[in-house]
C-alpha positions as CSV (number, residue, x, y, z in Angstrom):
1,X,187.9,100.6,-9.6
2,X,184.4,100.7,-11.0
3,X,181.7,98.7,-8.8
4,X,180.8,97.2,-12.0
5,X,184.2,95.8,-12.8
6,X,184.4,93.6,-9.4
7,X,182.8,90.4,-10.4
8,X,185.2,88.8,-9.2
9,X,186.4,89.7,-5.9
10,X,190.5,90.0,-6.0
11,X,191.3,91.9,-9.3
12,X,193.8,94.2,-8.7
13,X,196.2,91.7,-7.2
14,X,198.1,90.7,-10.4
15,X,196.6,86.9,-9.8
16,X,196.9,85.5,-13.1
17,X,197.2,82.6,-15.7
18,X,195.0,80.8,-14.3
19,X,194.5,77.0,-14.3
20,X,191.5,75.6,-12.4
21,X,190.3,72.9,-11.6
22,X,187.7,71.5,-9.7
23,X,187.8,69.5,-6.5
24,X,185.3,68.2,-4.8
25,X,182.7,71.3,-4.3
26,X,185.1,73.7,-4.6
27,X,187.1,75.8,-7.5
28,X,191.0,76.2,-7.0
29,X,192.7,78.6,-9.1
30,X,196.5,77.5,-9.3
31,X,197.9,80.7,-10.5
32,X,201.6,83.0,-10.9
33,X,201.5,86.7,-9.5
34,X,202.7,89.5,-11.2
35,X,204.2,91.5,-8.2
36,X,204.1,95.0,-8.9
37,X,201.3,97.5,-11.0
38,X,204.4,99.4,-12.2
39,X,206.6,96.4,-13.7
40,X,207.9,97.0,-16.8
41,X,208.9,93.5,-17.3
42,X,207.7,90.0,-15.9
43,X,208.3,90.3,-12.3
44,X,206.5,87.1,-10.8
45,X,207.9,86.3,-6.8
46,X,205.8,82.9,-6.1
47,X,203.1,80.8,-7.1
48,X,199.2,81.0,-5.4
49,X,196.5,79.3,-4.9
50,X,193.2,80.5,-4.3
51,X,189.5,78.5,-3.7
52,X,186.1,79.5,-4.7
53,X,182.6,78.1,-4.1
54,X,180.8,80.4,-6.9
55,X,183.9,81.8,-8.9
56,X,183.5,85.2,-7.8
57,X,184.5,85.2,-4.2
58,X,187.8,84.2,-3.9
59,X,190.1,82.9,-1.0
60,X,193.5,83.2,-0.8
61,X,194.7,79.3,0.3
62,X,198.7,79.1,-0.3
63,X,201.5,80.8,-1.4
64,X,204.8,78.7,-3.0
65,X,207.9,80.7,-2.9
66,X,210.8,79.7,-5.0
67,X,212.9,79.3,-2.0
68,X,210.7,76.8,-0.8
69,X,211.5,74.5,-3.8
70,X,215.0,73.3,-5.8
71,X,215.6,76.6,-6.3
72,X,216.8,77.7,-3.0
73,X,216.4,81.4,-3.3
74,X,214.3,84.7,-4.1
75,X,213.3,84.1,-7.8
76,X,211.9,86.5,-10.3
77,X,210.8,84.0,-12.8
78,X,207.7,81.8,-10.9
79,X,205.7,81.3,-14.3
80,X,202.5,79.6,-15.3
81,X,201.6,76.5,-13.1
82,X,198.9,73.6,-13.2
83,X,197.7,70.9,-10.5
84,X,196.2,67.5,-10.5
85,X,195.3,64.7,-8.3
86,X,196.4,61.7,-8.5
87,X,196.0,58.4,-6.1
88,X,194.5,60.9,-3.1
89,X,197.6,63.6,-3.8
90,X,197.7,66.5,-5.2
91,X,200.7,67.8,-7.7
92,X,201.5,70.9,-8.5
93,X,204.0,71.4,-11.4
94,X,205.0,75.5,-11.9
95,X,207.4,77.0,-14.9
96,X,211.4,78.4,-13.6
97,X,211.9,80.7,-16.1
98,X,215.6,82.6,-15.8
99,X,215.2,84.6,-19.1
100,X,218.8,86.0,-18.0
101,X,220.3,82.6,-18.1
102,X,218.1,81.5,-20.9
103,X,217.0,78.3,-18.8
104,X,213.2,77.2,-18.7
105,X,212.8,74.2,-16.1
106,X,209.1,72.6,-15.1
107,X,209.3,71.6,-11.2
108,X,207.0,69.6,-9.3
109,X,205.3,69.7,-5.3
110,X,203.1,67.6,-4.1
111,X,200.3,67.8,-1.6
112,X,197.7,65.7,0.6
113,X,195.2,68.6,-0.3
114,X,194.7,70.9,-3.1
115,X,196.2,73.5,-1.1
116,X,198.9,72.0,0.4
117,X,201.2,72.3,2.7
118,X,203.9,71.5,0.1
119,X,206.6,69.7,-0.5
120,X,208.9,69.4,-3.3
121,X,208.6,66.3,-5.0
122,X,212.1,65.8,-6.4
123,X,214.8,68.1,-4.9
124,X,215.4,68.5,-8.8
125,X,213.2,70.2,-12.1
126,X,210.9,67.1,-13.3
127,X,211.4,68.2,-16.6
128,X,214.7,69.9,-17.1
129,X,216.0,72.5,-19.7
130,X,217.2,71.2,-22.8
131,X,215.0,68.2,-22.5
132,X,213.5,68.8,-25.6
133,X,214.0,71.3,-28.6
134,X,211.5,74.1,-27.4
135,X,211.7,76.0,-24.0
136,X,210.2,73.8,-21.1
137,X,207.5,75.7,-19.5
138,X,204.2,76.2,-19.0
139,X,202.8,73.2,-17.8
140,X,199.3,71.6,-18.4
141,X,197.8,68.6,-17.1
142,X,195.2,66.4,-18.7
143,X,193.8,62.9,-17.4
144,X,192.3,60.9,-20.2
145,X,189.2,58.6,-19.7
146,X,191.8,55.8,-18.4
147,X,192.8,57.0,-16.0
148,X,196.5,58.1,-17.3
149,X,197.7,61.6,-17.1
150,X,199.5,63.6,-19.2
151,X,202.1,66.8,-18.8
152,X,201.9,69.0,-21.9
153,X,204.4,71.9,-22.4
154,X,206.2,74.3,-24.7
155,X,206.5,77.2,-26.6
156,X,205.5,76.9,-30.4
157,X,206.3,73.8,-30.7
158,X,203.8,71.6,-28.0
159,X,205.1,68.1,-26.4
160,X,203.3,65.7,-24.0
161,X,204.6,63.0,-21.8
162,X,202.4,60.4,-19.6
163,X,202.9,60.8,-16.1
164,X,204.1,57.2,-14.1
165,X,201.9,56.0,-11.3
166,X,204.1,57.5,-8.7
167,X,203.5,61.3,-10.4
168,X,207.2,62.1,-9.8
169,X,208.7,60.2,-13.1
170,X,207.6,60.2,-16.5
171,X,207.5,57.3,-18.9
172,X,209.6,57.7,-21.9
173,X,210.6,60.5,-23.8
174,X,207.8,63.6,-24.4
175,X,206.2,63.6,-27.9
176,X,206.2,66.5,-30.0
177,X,202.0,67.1,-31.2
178,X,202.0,67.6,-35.0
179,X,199.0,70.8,-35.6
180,X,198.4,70.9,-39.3
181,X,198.0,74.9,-40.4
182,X,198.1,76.7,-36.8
183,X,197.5,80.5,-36.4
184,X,198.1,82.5,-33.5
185,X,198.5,85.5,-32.2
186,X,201.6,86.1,-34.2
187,X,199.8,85.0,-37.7
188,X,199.5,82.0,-39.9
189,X,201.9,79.0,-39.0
190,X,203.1,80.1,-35.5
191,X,201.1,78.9,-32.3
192,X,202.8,80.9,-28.8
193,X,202.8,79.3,-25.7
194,X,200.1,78.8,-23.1
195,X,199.3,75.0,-23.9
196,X,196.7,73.5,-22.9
197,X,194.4,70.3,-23.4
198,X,190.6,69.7,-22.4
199,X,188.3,66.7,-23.9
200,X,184.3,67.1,-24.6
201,X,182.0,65.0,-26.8
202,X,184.5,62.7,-27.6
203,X,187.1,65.7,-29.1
204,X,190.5,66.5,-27.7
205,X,191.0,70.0,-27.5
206,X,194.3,71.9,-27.9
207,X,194.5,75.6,-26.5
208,X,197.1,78.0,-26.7
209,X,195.8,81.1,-24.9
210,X,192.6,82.1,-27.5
211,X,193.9,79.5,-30.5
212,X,192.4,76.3,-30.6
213,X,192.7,72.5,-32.8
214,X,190.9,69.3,-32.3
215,X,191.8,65.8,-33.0
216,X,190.1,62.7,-32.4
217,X,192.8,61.0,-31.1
218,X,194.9,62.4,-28.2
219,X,198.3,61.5,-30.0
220,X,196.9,63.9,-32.8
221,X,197.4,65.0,-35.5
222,X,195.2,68.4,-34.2
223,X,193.3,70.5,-37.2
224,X,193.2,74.2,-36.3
225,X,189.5,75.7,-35.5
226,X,189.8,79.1,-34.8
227,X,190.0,81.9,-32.1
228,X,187.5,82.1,-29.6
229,X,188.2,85.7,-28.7
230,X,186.7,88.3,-31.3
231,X,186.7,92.1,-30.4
232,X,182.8,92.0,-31.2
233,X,181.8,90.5,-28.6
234,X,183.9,92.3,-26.1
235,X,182.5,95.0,-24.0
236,X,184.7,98.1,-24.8
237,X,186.7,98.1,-21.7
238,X,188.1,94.9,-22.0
239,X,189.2,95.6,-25.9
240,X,191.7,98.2,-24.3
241,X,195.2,95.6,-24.3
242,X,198.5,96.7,-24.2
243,X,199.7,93.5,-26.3
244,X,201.0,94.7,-29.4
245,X,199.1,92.1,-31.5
246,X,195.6,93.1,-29.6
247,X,193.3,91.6,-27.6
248,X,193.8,87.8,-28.9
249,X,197.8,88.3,-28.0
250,X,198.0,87.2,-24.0
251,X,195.5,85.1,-22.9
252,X,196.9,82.4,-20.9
253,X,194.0,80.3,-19.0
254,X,192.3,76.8,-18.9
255,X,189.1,75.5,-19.6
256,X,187.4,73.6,-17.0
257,X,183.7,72.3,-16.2
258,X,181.7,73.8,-12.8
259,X,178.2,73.0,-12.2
260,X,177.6,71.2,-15.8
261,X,178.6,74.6,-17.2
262,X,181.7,74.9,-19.6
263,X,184.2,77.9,-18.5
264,X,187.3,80.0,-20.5
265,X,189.8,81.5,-17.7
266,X,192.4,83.6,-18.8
267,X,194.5,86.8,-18.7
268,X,193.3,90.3,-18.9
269,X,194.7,93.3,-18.7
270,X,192.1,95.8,-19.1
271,X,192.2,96.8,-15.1
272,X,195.9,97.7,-14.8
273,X,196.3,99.0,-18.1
274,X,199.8,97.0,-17.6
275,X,200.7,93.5,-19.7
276,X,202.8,93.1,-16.7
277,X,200.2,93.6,-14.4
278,X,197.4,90.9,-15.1
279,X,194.5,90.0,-13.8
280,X,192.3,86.8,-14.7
281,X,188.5,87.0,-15.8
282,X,186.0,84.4,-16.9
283,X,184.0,83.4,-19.6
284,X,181.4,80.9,-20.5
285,X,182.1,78.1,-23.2
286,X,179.6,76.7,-25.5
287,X,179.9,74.0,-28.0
288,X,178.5,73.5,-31.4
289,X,177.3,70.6,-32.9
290,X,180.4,70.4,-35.2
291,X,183.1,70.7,-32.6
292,X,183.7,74.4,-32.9
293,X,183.4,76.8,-30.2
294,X,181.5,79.9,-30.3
295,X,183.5,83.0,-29.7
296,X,183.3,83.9,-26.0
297,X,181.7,87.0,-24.6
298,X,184.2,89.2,-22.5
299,X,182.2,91.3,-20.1
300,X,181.8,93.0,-16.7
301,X,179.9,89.5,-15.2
302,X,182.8,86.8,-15.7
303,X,180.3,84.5,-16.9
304,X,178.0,84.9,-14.1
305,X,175.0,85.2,-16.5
């Protein structure tokens, strides 16, 4: 790999769709693992977590395997995952996707740090296939200024639940958010999957991967505001995807605050070469005055300028 290229110190490991959040002094990147440079397919064995104190140098803190869950066995299908704390614990919810058996199931462990050790919280999925009329995965959590928080999740269509006291039950049924005139990756009308929900200046902001809406109200409805990934301000390198719909199509990540700085995390793929060999990268966020958010820059310094 090119010296330039190593910003950030473990690309090349297929560590990817990143969530972070930020505890105490330290960054922790909840993340899945593509397991092999030469996968043709998904191939994801577990679930990681790493910790940084600068977001370039990163250590490896935990590993969940499947087995170690409800699942009881070797598992090909450990997708995206988010964490939160909550009352002193930490809870990390990860996405069992069998695309054999057509069954998508959101599972929960919990933690008395934000790397474990873990435990399963349940003995069962928290959120279970069928639950809802879209594929239950990819999970996000967002704590609103009350204090409550909130498990987002989906594919296309985007539904959010609050999250009970004791973490482990949610209260009622999840809620479907209305978007009025979403584009994706995919064109006009179609959002993906990759949800995700941040608040700043008083806006609710929901993400899925590069796509973003805003709403002044978390219960929505969310107007669509644009991409935040254009090819212009990309160096050349990272332009190079293997998504069929380019370099918009992919990017899974989270957007998250360190050192009163605003910060994109997401996919790439421009190091393998592979889709099914990611790596995550960084970008600085900035805001303008009427909610939108400049198009990121996607270069060889993950935001470190």
């Amino acid at each position: 790999m090119e010296a330039e290229m190593e910003a950030i110190n473990i690309i090349g490991r297929g560590v990817t769709d990143p969530h972070i959040r930020v505890f105490g002094d330290r960054a922790y990147l909840y993340a899945s693992h593509d397991h092999s440079r030469d996968s043709r397919r998904f191939d994801m064995r577990d679930w990681q977590v790493w910790s940084s104190g600068d977001l370039l140098n990163w250590e490896l803190e935990s590993i969940l395997r499947p087995e170690d869950t409800y699942i009881g066995r070797p598992f090909t299908g450990c997708w995206a995952t988010d964490a939160v704390e909550k009352n002193g614990r930490f809870y990390w919810a990860f996405s069992e996707v069998d695309t054999d058996a057509r069954r998508h199931q959101i599972g929960l462990v919990v933690g008395e740090t934000p790397t474990g050790p873990w435990k399963d919280a349940l003995g069962r999925p928290l959120l279970a296939d069928g639950a809802v009329e879209t594929s239950v995965y990819d999970p996000c959590f967002f704590t609103d200024d009350d204090g409550t928080v909130y498990l987002l999740f989906g594919v296309w269509q985007y539904y959010i639940v609050a999250m009970a006291d004791d973490m482990t039950t949610t209260v009622g049924k999840p809620r479907r958010i209305e978007i009025i005139d979403p584009v994706g990756p995919y064109g006009k009308g179609k959002t993906d999957d990759k949800v995700f929900l941040h608040k700043h200046g008083g806006l609710y902001y929901l993400s899925w991967g590069a796509y973003y809406a805003t709403s002044d109200s978390l219960e929505g409805p969310y107007a669509y505001r644009g991409c935040i990934v254009d090819p212009a301000r990309m160096e050349a390198r990272f332009r190079d995807v293997t998504w069929p719909h380019g370099p918009t199509q992919g990017r899974h990540g989270s957007f998250f605050v360190w050192n009163d700085q605003w910060y994109f995390t997401y996919c790439e793929m421009c190091f393998s070469g592979n889709r099914y060999y990611r790596d995550f990268w960084l970008s600085r966020v900035f805001y303008r005055e009427n909610g939108s958010i400049e198009p990121i820059v996607i270069d060889s310094t993950a935001g470190a300028r």
